[in-house]
C-alpha positions in Angstrom: 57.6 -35.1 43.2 57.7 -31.9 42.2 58.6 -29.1 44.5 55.8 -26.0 45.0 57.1 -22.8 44.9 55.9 -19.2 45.3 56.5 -16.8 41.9 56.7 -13.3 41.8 56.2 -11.9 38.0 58.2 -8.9 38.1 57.5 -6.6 34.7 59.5 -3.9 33.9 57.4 -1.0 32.7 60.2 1.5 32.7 63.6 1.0 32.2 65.9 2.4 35.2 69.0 4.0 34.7 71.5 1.8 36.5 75.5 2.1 36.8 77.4 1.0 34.7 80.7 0.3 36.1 80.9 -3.5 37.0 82.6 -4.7 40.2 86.6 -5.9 39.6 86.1 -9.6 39.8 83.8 -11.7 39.1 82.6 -13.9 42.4 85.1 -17.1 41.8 84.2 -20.4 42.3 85.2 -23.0 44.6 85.0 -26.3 43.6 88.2 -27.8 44.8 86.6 -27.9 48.7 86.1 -31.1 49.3 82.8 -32.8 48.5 79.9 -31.1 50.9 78.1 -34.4 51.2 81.8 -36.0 52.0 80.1 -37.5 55.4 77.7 -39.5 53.9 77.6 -43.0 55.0 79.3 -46.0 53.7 78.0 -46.9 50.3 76.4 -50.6 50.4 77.0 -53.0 47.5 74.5 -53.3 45.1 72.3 -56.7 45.2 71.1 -58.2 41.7 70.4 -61.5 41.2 71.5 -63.0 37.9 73.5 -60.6 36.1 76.9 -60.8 34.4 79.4 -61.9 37.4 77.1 -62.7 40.1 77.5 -66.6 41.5 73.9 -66.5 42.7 70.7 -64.8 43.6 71.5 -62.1 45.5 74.8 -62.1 44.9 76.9 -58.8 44.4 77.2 -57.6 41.1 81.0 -57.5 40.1 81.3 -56.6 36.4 85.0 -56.4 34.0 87.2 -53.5 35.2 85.4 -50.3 34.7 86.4 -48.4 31.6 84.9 -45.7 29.3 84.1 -48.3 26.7 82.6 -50.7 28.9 80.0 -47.9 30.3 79.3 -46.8 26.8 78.6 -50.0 25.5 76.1 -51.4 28.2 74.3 -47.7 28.4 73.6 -48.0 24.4 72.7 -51.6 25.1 70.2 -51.2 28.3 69.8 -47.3 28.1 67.4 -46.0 24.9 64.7 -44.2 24.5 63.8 -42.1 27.3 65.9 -43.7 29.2 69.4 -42.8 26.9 71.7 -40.9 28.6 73.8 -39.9 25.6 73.2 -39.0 22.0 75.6 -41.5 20.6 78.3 -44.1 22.0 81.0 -41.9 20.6 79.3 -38.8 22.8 79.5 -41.1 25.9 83.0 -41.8 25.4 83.7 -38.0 25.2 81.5 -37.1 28.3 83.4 -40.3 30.1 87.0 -39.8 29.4 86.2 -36.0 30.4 85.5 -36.9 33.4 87.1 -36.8 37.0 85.7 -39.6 37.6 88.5 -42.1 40.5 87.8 -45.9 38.3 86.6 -47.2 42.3 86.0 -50.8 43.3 83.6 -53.3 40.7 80.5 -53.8 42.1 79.6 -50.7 44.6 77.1 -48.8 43.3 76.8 -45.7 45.3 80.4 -43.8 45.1 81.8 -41.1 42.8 83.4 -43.7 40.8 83.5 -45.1 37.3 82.9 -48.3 38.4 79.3 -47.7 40.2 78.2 -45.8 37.0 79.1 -49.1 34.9 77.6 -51.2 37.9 74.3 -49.6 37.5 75.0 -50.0 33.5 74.6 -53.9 34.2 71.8 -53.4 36.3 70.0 -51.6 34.0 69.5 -54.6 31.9 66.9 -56.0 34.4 65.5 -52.2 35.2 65.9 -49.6 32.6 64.6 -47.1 34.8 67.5 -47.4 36.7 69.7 -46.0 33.8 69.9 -42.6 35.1 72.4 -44.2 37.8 74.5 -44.9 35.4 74.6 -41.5 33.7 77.2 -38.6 34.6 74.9 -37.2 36.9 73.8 -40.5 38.7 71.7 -39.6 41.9 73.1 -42.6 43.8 77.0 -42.4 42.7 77.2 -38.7 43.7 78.1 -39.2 47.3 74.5 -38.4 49.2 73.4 -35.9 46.9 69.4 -35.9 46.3 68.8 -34.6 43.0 65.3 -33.3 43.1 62.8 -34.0 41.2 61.1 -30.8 39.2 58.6 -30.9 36.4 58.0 -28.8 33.8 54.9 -28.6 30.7 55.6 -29.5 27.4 57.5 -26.5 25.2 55.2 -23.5 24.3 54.2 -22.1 21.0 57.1 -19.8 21.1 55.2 -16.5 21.5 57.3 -16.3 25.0 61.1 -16.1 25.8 61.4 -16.3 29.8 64.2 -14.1 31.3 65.9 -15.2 34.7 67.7 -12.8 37.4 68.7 -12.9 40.4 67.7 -10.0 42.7 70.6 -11.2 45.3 73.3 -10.8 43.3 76.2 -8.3 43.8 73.2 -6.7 46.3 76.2 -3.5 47.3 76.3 -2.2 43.7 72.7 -3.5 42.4 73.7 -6.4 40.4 70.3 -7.6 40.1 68.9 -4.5 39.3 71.5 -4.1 36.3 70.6 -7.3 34.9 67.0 -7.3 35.1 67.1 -3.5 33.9 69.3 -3.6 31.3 70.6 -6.9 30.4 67.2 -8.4 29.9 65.2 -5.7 29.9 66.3 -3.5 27.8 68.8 -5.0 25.3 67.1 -8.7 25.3 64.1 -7.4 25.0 64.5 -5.3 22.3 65.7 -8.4 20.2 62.9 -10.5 21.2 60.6 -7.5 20.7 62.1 -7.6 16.9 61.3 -11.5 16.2 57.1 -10.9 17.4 57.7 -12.5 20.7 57.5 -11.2 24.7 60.2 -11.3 27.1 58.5 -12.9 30.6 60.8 -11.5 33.9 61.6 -13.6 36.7 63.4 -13.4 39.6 64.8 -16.7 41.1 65.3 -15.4 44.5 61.7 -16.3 44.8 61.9 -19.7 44.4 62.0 -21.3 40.3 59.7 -20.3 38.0 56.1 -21.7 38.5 55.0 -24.5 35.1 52.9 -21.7 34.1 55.0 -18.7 33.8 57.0 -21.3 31.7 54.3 -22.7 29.5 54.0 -20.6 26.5 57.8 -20.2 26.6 60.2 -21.8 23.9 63.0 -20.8 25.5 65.1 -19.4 28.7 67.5 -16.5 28.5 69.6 -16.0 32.2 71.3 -12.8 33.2 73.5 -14.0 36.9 76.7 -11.9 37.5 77.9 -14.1 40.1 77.6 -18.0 41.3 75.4 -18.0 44.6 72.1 -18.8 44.4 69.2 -19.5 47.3 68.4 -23.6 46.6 71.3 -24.1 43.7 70.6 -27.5 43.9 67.2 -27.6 42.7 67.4 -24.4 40.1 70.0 -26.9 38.4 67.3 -29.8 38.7 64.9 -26.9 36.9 67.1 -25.4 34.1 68.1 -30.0 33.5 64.5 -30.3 33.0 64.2 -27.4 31.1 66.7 -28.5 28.5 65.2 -31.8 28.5 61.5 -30.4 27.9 63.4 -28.8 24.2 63.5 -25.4 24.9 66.2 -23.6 24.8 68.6 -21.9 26.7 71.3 -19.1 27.0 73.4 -18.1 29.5 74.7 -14.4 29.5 77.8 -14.1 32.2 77.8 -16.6 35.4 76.1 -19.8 35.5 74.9 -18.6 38.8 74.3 -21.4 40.6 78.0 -23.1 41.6 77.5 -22.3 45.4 73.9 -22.4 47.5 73.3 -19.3 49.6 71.7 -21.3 52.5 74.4 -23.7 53.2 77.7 -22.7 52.0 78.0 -25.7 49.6 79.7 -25.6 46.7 78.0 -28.0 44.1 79.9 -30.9 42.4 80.7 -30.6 39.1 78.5 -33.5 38.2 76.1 -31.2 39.3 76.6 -28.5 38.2 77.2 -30.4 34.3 73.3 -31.7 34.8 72.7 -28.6 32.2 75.6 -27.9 30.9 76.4 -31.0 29.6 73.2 -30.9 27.6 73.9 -27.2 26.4 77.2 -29.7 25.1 79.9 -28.6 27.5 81.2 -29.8 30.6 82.8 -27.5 33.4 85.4 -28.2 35.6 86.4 -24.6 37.1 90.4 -23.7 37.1 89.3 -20.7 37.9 92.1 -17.7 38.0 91.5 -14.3 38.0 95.3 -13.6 36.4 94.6 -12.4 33.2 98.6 -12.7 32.5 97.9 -16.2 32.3 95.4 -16.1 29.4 95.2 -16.1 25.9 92.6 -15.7 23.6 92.7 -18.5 20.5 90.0 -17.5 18.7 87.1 -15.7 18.1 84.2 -14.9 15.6 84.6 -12.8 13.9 80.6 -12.3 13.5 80.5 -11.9 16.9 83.8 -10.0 18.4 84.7 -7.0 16.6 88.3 -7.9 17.5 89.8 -10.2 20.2 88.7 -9.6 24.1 91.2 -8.0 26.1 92.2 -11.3 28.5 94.3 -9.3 30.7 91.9 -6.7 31.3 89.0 -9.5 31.7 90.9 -11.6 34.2 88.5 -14.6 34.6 89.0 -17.8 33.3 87.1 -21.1 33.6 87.3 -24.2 31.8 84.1 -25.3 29.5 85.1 -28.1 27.3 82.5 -29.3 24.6 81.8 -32.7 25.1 78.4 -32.7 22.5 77.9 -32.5 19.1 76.9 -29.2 17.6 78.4 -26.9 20.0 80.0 -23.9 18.0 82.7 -21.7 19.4 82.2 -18.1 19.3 85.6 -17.4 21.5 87.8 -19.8 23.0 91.0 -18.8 25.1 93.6 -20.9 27.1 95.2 -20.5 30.3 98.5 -20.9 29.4 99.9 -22.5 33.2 97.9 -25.7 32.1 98.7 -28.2 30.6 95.0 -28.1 28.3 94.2 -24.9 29.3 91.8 -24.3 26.5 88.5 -23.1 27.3 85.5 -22.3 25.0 84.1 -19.3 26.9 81.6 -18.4 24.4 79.3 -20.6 22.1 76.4 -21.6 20.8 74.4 -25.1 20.6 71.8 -27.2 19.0 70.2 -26.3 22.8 71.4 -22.7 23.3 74.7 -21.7 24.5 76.4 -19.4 26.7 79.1 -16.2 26.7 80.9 -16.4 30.0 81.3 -13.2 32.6 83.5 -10.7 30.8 83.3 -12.2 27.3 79.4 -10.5 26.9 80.7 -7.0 28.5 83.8 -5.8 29.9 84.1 -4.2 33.4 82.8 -1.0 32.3 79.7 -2.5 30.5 80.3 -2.1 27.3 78.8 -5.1 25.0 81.9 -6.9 23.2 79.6 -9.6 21.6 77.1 -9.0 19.4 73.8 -10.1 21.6 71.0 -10.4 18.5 73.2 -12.6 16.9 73.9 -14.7 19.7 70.5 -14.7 20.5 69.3 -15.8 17.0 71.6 -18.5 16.8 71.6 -19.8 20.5 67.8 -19.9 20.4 67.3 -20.7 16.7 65.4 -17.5 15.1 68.0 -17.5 12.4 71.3 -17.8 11.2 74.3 -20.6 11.9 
């Protein structure tokens, strides 16, 4: 099904002086409540007739302990095609052992677990389409969650790179304003100017962008400065299918979309790692704002005139790359953890992101060089 939705096109014929000075924390992230859909109901066991470990027809399903390797092995065995849910076993194992995932009881197949991801593995090898169940971001293991459904066309010619705001954001010093002013249009328009292309505006307090403000786009550039967003539960669904459509994607500052503005929820990581896993990174917060506790590891030096200040910064959140491709343009560690290392900044084989305070400091001055990122994130050139 895919969801209608209203779109403004907002196009900036004059670039507005905006402040400067940022606010002196990023909006942090809560993902350590407990689960929003917590209260759903109890999870039935899953029915198939004659697979592995069932006595019968319609017998439950009760597969081998759950492990990493048995999931990876029956996803490459039932799961190809369009219907893969990793680039390689070896990605799968990665992506698994990543995870938070509890092992749970063999055989239920709707539960946060291990185990109903590898149930829906067997399963698969009656329905493929049922695959996706089995994946990271399985619609029926995520306790209750409905992962919409939202469509988008084919990827455009590349005359079109389509930049995202948020008009809500940081609304008592003009957030919004500041990104879609001078984030993306002035300074990522000027690089997408440079290459022959057009930078399309959209603000996603509307609603996600309509299939045809997308169509002759190649690829997405978003511009959030903090982690609320009206329906964050379908703009993930969007920016997933996105990804999946082979545009790309960049994310400059917050993700944007860790908490929905309607209810309160915070979104699960699964969730929330419907994109970013396919940008090649998973997310699972820590978040701190003690820059005492931070280090930086490394940096480009391409990219970063000189290592970021950490202290000054104060924001930390753990990305770990879990795909193949992803380069590291800064990583730092939180040095209270026990694998504290973060890669705040990097690029992909599907775009990339520089976290809040890594693309500008609380004044907003630049610290990473933006044409570069942007010509390798979304592949005009270079690494």
């Amino acid at each position: 099904m895919t969801l209608p939705w209203a779109l403004r096109l907002f196009t900036v014929a004059t670039i507005v002086a905006c402040r400067t000075a940022l606010p002196p924390d990023p909006s942090p992230t809560r993902p350590s409540e407990p689960n929003p859909w917590a209260s759903a109901p109890p999870p039935p066991v899953l029915l198939v007739p004659g697979l592995p470990g069932s006595s019968g027809p319609g017998e439950p399903v009760l597969p081998d302990a759950p492990t990493c390797t048995l999931l990876c092995s029956l996803s490459a065995q039932h799961c190809s095609g369009a219907n893969a849910l990793w680039a390689s076993e070896g990605q799968c194992i990665d992506a698994c052992r990543a995870a938070d995932w509890r092992a749970g009881d063999r055989g239920v197949a709707k539960s946060n677990t291990l185990a109903c991801r590898v149930t829906w593995a067997h399963a698969a090898a009656q329905d493929p389409t049922t695959c996706v169940n089995a994946g990271p971001f399985s619609p029926a293991c995520i306790d209750g969650a409905s992962i919409p459904v939202v469509e988008v066309p084919p990827r455009g010619d590349g005359s079109c790179v389509l930049g995202l705001y948020d008009a809500t954001d940081g609304a008592s010093w003009g957030a919004g304003r500041r990104a879609r002013d001078i984030i993306l249009g002035k300074r990522v328009a000027a690089a997408v100017q440079a290459t022959g292309r057009h930078l399309r505006i959209v603000d996603v307090s509307d609603g996600i962008p309509t299939s045809e403000s997308v169509r002759d786009c190649d690829s997405v550039v978003t511009s959030f400065y903090d982690g609320t967003m009206t329906d964050a539960l379908t703009y993930t669904a969007w920016l997933t299918a996105v990804l999946k459509s082979g545009r790309r994607v960049l994310i400059l500052g917050d993700y944007g979309a860790y908490q929905d503005a309607k209810s309160g929820n915070f979104m699960n990581h699964e969730v929330v790692n419907l994109a970013l896993s396919l940008l090649g990174v998973a997310y699972d917060a820590k978040w701190t704002k003690d820059g005492r506790k931070l280090q930086v590891t490394s940096w480009d030096r391409s990219i970063y005139s000189g290592p970021p200040n950490v202290k000054a910064a104060g924001h930390y959140l753990r990305f770990r790359p879990v795909g193949e491709g992803v380069t590291p343009l800064l990583t730092i560690t939180r040095t209270d953890l026990p694998d504290g290392l973060s890669t705040v900044a990097f690029t992909s084989p599907r775009g990339g992101m520089v976290l809040t305070r890594y693309y500008e400091n609380k004044d907003g001055r630049e610290l990473a060089q933006l044409r570069d990122v942007l010509q390798r994130a979304l592949g005009w050139g270079g690494p």
